[in-house]
C-alpha positions as CSV (number, residue, x, y, z in Angstrom):
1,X,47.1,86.5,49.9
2,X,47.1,85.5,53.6
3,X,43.4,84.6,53.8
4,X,43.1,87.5,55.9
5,X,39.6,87.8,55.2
6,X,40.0,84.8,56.9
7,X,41.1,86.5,59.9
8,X,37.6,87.8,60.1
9,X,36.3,85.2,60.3
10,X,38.4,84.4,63.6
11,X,38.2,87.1,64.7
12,X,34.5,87.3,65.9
13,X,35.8,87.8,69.3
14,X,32.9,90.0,70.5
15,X,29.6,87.4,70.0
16,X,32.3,84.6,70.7
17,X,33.8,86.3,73.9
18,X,31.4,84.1,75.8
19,X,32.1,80.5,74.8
20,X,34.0,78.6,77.2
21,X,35.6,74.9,76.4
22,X,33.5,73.7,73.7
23,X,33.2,74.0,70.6
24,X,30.3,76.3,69.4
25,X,29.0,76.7,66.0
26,X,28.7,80.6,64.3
27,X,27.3,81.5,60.7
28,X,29.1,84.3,59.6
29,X,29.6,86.8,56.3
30,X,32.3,88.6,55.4
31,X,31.1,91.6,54.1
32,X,31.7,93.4,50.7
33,X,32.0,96.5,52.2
34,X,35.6,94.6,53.2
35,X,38.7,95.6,52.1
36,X,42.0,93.4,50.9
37,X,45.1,94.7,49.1
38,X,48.4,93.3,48.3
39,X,50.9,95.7,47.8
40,X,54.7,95.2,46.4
41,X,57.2,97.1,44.9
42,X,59.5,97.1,41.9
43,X,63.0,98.4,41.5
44,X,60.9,101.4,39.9
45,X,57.7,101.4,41.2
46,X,55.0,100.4,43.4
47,X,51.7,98.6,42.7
48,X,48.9,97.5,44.3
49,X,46.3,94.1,43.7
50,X,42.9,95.3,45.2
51,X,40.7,91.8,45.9
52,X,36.8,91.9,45.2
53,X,35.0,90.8,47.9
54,X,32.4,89.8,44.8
55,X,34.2,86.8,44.6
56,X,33.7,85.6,48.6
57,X,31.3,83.0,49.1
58,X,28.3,84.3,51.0
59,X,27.9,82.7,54.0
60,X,30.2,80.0,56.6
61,X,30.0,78.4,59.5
62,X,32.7,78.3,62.1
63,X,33.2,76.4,65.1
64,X,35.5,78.0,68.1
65,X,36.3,77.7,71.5
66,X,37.3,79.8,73.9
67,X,39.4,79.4,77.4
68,X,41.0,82.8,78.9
69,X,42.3,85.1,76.3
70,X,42.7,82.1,73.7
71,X,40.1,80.8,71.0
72,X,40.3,78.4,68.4
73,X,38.9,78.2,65.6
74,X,37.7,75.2,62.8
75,X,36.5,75.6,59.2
76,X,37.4,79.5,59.9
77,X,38.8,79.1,56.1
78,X,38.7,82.0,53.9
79,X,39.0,81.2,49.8
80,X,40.3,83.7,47.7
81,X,39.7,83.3,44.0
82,X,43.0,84.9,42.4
83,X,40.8,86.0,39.4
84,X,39.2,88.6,42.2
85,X,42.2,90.6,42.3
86,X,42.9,93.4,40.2
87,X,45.9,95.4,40.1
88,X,45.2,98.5,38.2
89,X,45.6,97.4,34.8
90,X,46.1,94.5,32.0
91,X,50.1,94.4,31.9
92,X,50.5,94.6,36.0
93,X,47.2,91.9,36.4
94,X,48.7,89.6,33.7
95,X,52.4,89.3,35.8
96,X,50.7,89.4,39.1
97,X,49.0,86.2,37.9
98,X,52.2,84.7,36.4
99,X,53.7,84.9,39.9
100,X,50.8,83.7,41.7
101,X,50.6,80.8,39.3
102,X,47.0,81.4,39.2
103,X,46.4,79.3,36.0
104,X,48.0,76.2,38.0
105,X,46.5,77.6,41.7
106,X,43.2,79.5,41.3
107,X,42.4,80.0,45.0
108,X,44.5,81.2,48.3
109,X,43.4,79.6,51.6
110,X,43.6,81.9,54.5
111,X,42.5,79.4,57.3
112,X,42.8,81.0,61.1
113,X,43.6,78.4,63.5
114,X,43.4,81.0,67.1
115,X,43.1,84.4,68.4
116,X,45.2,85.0,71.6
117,X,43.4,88.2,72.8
118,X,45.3,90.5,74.1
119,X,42.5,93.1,74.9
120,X,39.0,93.4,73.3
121,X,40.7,95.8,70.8
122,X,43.8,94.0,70.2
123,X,44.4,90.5,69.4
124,X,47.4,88.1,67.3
125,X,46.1,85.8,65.0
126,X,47.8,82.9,63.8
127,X,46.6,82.0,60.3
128,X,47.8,79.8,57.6
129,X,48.4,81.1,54.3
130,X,47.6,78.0,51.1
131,X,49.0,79.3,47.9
132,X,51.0,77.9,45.1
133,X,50.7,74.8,47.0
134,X,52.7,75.5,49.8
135,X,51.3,76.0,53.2
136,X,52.9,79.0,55.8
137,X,51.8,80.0,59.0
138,X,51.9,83.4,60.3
139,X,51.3,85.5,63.6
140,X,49.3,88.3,62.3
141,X,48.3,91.2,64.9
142,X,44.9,92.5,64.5
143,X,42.6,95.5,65.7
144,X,39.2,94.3,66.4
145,X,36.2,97.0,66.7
146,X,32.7,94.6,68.0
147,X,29.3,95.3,67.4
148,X,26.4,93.9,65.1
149,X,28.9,94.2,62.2
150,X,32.5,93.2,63.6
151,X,35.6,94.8,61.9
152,X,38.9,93.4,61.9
153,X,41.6,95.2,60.5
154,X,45.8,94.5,60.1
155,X,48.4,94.0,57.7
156,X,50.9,91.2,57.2
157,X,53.8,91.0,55.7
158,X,55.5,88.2,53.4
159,X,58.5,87.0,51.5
160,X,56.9,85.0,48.0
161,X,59.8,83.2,47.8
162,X,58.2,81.5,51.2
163,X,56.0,79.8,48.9
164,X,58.4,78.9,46.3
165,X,57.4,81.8,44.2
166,X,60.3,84.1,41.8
167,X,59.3,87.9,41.4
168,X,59.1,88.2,37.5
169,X,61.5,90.4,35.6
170,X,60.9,93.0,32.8
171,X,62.6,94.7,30.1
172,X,65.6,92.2,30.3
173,X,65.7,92.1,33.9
174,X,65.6,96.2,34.5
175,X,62.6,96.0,35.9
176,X,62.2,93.7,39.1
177,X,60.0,92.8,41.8
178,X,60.8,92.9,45.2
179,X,60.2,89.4,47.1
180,X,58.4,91.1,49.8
181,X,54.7,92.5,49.8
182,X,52.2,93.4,52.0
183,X,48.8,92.2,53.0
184,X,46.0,94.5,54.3
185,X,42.6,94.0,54.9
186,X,40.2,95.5,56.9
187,X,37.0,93.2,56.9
188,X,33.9,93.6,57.9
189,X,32.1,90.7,59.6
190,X,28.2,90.0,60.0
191,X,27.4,87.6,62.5
């Protein structure tokens, strides 16, 4: 859910290391050899949403500037399709839907605003997070790895009830989620 892949997208710190001041445009494409999960956990169990990076669109452009250790970013916007994510199997897809509200909200916006570098392996994103209708931002902390193929990789974690969401309830209320998951991604970024 937070548009991490997103993050990749912000995270092209290596080709972008350069820019000073001004705005620069970048085409970039997140990879499908990227990875996203959302993981949560029931009173019970655990369970995990795996997102296919099938349903990304191909390419984007992104503008960014960069002064010191600081760049930000515009149109660094990632769009997940909520029918991309599958957790498993037909019963745990169909409730992680309900809670989503996917029928009402197909698509979560990851949108990455900056990157404050903290060295050119470490850097804190902030991103926000568009799903359900409500808007959150988040500092997210990131491992970058540059090269021809940037990688970005992190996890972030959030409370659904941030975004006006309930945890559903089985079997009469034995069963119930737990309003915190976890996002992780580790995407792969051409530029």
């Amino acid at each position: 859910m937070k548009k991490l892949m997103l993050i990749a997208l912000l995270l092209l710190s290596g080709a972008l290391v350069n820019a000073q001041n001004n705005f620069h445009e970048k085409k970039v494409t997140v990879l499908p050899t990227s990875q996203l999960s959302i993981n949560g956990d029931t009173n019970i169990n655990k369970f995990e949403c795996v997102f296919d990076t099938e349903y990304l669109n191909k390419g984007k452009k992104v503008y960014y500037s960069r002064r010191d250790s600081i760049m930000k970013f515009t149109g660094a916007i990632l769009v997940l399709n909520t029918q991309g994510f599958d957790c498993g199997n037909k019963g745990i897809n169909q409730d992680f839907h309900d809670l989503i509200k996917s029928d009402e909200y197909p698509e979560i916006h990851l949108e990455i605003n900056r990157v404050r570098l903290r060295t050119s392996e470490f850097g804190v994103a902030t991103i926000c997070i568009t799903m359900a209708g409500k808007q959150k931002y988040y500092e997210v902390p990131i491992n970058i790895k540059d090269g021809k193929i940037a990688e970005f990789q992190g996890e972030l974690e959030l409370n659904i009830k941030d975004f006006g969401l309930e945890p559903p309830k089985k079997l009469f209320g034995i069963i119930v989620v737990k309003d915190d998951i976890e996002i992780n991604f580790d995407l792969k970024v051409k530029k």
